[in-house]
C-alpha positions in Angstrom: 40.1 -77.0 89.6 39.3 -76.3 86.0 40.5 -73.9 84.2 38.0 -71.8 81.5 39.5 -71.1 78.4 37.6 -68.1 76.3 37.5 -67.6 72.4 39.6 -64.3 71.4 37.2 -62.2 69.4 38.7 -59.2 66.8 36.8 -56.6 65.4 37.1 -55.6 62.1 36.6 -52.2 62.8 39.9 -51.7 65.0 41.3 -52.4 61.7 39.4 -50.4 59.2 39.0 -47.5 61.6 41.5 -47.6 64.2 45.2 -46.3 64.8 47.8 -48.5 64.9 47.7 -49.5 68.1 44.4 -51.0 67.2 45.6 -52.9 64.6 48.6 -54.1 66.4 46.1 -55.5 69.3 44.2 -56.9 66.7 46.8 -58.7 65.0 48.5 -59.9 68.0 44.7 -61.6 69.4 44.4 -62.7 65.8 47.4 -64.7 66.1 47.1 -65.8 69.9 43.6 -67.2 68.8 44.7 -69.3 65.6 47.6 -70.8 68.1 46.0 -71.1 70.6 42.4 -72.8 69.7 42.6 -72.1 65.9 39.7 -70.5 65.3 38.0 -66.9 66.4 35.1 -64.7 67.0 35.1 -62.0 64.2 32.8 -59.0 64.9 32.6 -55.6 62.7 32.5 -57.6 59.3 29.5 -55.7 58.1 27.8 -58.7 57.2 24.1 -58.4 58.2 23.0 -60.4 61.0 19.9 -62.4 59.0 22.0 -63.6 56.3 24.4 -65.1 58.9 20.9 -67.0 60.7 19.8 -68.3 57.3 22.7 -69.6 56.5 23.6 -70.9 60.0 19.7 -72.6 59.4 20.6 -74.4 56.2 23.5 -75.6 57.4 21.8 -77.0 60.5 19.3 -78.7 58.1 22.0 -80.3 56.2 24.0 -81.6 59.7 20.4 -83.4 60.5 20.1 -85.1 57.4 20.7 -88.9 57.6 24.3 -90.5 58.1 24.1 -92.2 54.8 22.9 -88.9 52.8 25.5 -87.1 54.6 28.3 -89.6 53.4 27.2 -89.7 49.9 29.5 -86.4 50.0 32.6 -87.9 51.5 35.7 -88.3 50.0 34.6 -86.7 46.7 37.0 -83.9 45.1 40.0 -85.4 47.2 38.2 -84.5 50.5 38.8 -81.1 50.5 35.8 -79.0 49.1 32.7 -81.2 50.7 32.0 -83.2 53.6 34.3 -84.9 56.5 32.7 -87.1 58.5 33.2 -87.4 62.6 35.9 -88.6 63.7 38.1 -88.9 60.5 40.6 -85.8 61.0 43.2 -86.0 62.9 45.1 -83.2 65.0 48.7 -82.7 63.7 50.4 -86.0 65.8 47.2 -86.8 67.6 46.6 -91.1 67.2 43.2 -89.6 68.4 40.3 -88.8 65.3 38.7 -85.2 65.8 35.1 -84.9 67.1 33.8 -83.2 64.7 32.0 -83.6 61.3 32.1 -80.5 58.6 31.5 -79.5 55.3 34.6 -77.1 53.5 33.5 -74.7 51.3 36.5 -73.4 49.1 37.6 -70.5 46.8 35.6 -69.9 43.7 37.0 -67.9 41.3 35.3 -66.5 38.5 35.2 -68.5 35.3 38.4 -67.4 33.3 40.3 -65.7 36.1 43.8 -67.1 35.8 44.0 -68.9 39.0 40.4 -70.9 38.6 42.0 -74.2 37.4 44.2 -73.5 40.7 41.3 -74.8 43.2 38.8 -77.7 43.2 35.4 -77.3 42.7 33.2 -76.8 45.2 31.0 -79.9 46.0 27.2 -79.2 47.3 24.3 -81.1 49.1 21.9 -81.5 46.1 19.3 -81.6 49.4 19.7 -78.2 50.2 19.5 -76.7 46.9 20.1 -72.9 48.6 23.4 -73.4 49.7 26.0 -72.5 47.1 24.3 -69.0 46.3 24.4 -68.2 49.8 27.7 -69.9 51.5 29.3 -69.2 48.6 28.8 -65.7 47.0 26.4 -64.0 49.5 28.8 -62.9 52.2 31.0 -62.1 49.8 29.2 -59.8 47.3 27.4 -57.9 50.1 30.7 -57.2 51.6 32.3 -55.9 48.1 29.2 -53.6 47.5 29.3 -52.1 51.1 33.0 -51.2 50.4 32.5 -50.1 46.5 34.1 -52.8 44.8 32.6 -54.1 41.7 32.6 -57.7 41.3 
């Protein structure tokens, strides 16, 4: 017999508008998820729904692109802000590769802001010429203006 295993998901909102029991429960499934699968649902991030499907579509387009176009991003900025091909990570002491294949988006601070020369630069699929603005600074900015902060 199999056992089913299912994602934790938080919502923001037991943290922005909840007591502290909320935020204790939230914390506490926020840290049983990373351990436990390493990744989480997040619900209540304000983020609307149709820029989350566009940019699930454009990443979609770029995971159907060839195996060779998809390499030509590979191993460039040290492997950490582009493409990883299937089955090259590996799981902390695992002999076994990961079955998975991903692109890492990272930080992007603004130009001057004292810890820009901190982080590599992002590297994107010239194929899918959409993708920075919206991976990049979309979530991000609609998120700051629903809250009041000015970029």
């Amino acid at each position: 017999m199999s056992q089913t295993q299912t994602i934790p998901t938080i919502d923001l909102t037991d943290y922005t508008a909840g007591g502290s029991l909320s935020h204790s429960r939230l914390v506490q499934t926020l840290g049983e998820g990373l351990v436990e699968f390493g990744f989480l649902n997040v619900e209540g991030h304000g983020v609307d729904s149709g820029l989350v499907r566009s940019t699930y579509e454009l990443w979609r387009r770029f995971f159907a692109l060839p195996e060779e176009t998809k390499r030509k991003y590979a191993g460039v900025a040290g492997g950490t802000v582009a493409y990883t091909p299937f089955r090259v990570e590996h799981a902390k002491d695992s002999p076994e590769p990961d079955l998975k294949e991903f692109w890492h988006v990272g930080q992007e601070p603004p130009p001057g802001h004292p810890l820009a020369s901190a982080y590599p630069v992002n590297v994107w699929p010239l194929e899918i010429s959409e993708l920075p603005p919206i991976t990049a600074g979309a979530f991000l900015d609609q998120r700051l203006r629903e809250i009041g902060v000015k970029a």
